[in-house]
C-alpha positions in Angstrom: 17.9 18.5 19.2 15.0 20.9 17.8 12.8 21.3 21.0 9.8 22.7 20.3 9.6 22.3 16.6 7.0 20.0 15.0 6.2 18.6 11.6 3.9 21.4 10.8 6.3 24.1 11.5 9.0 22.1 8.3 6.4 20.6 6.5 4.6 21.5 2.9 1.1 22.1 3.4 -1.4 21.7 1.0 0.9 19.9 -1.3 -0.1 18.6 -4.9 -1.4 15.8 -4.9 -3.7 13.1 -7.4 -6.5 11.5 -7.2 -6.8 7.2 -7.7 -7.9 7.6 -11.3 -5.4 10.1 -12.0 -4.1 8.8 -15.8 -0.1 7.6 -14.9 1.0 9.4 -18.1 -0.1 13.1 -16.0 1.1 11.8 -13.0 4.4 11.3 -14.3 3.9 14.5 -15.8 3.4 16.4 -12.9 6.3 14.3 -11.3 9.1 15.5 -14.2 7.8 19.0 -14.4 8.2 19.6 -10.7 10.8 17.3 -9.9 8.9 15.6 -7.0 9.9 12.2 -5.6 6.7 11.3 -4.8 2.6 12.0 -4.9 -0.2 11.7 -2.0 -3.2 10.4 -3.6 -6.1 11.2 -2.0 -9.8 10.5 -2.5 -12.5 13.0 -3.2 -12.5 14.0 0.8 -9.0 14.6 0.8 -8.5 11.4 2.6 -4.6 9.8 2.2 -5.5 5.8 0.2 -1.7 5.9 -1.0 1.4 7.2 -2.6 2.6 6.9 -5.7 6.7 7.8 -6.4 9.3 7.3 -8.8 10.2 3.8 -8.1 6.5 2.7 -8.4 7.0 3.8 -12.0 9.9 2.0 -13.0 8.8 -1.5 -10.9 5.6 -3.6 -10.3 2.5 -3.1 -12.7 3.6 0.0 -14.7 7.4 -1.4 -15.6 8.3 1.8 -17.2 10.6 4.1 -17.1 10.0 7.6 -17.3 13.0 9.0 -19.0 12.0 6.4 -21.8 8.3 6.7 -22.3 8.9 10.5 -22.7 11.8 9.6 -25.8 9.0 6.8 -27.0 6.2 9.3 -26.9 8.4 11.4 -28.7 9.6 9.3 -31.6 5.8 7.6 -32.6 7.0 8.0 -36.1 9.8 5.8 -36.3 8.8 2.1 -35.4 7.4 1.5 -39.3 6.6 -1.6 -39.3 6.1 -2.8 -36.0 4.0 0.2 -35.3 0.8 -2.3 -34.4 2.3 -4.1 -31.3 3.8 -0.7 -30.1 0.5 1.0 -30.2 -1.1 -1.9 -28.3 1.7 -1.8 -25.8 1.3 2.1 -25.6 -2.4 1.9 -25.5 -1.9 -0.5 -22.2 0.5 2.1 -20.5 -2.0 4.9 -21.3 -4.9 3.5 -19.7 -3.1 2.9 -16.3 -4.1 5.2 -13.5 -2.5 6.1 -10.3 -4.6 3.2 -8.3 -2.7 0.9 -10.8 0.6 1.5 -9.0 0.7 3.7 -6.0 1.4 2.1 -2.4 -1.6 1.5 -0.8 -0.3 1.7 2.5 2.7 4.5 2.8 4.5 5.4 5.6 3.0 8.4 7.4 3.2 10.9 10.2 0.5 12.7 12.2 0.4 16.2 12.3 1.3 16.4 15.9 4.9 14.3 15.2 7.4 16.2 16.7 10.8 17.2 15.0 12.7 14.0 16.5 10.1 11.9 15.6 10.7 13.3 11.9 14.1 12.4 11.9 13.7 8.9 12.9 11.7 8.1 10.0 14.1 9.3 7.4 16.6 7.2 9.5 14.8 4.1 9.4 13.3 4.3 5.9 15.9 5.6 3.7 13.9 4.8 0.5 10.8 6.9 1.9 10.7 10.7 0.4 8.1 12.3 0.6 6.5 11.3 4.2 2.7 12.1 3.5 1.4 14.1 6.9 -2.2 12.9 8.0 -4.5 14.2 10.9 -6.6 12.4 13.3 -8.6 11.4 10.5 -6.5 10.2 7.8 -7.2 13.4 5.7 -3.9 14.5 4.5 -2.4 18.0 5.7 1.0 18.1 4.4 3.9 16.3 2.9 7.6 16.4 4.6 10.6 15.5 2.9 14.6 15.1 3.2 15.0 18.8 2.7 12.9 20.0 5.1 14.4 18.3 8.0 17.2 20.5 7.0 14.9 23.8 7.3 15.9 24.6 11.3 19.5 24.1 10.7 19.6 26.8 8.4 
């Protein structure tokens, strides 16, 4: 295998990240524009309290999908009659926040996991992408994906 090579040496630091009371219309915002699977949210100390990604989006609380909000938001013009009960069902989507639908309590690796240990997460959590990287203190320091397992193969 990779001797020698640790998350930190594959992983992205300082990734992007939102905060609990991130509105979930800009975090799936920054999710499309980026294409990112997933988002750390941290707390004002940069503490890890969850991840949010795109299957929290499309199950549990927010039961939207993302692909149609974006046509919805687009098309505001066209629902006439019935324009009422879609603004009150719109005006329920906008108001929820990150903290409305993230995981609480992701899967994570410390930044001292080695490269093995890396790939035995991916292998036993196939759903998981991004792995949010933490230190001692649960502050996040990275985010490690799928594709950067790949990075020392290259």
């Amino acid at each position: 295998m990779m001797n020698g090579v640790t998350v930190k040496e594959i992983m992205t630091a300082e990734p992007v990240s939102v905060h609990p009371d991130t509105p979930l219309i800009d975090v799936t915002k920054l999710l499309t524009d980026h294409k990112f699977n997933g988002l750390p949210v941290i707390d004002e100390k940069g503490g890890l309290v969850g991840i949010i990604n795109e299957y929290d989006l499309i199950s549990g609380q927010a039961g939207i999908h993302l692909p149609t909000l974006q046509a919805l938001l687009g098309k505001l013009s066209v629902f006439g009659k019935d324009k009422k009960e879609f603004s009150k069902d719109m005006e329920d989507v906008t108001k929820l926040m990150a903290k409305d639908v993230m995981n609480k309590d992701p899967l994570t690796l410390l930044n001292t996991s080695t490269y093995e240990e890396v790939v035995k997460m991916f292998q036993e959590h196939h759903a998981v992408n991004p792995v949010p990287v933490i230190d001692s203190q649960r502050k996040l320091v990275g985010v490690v994906s799928r594709y950067d397992v790949l990075k020392p193969l290259k």
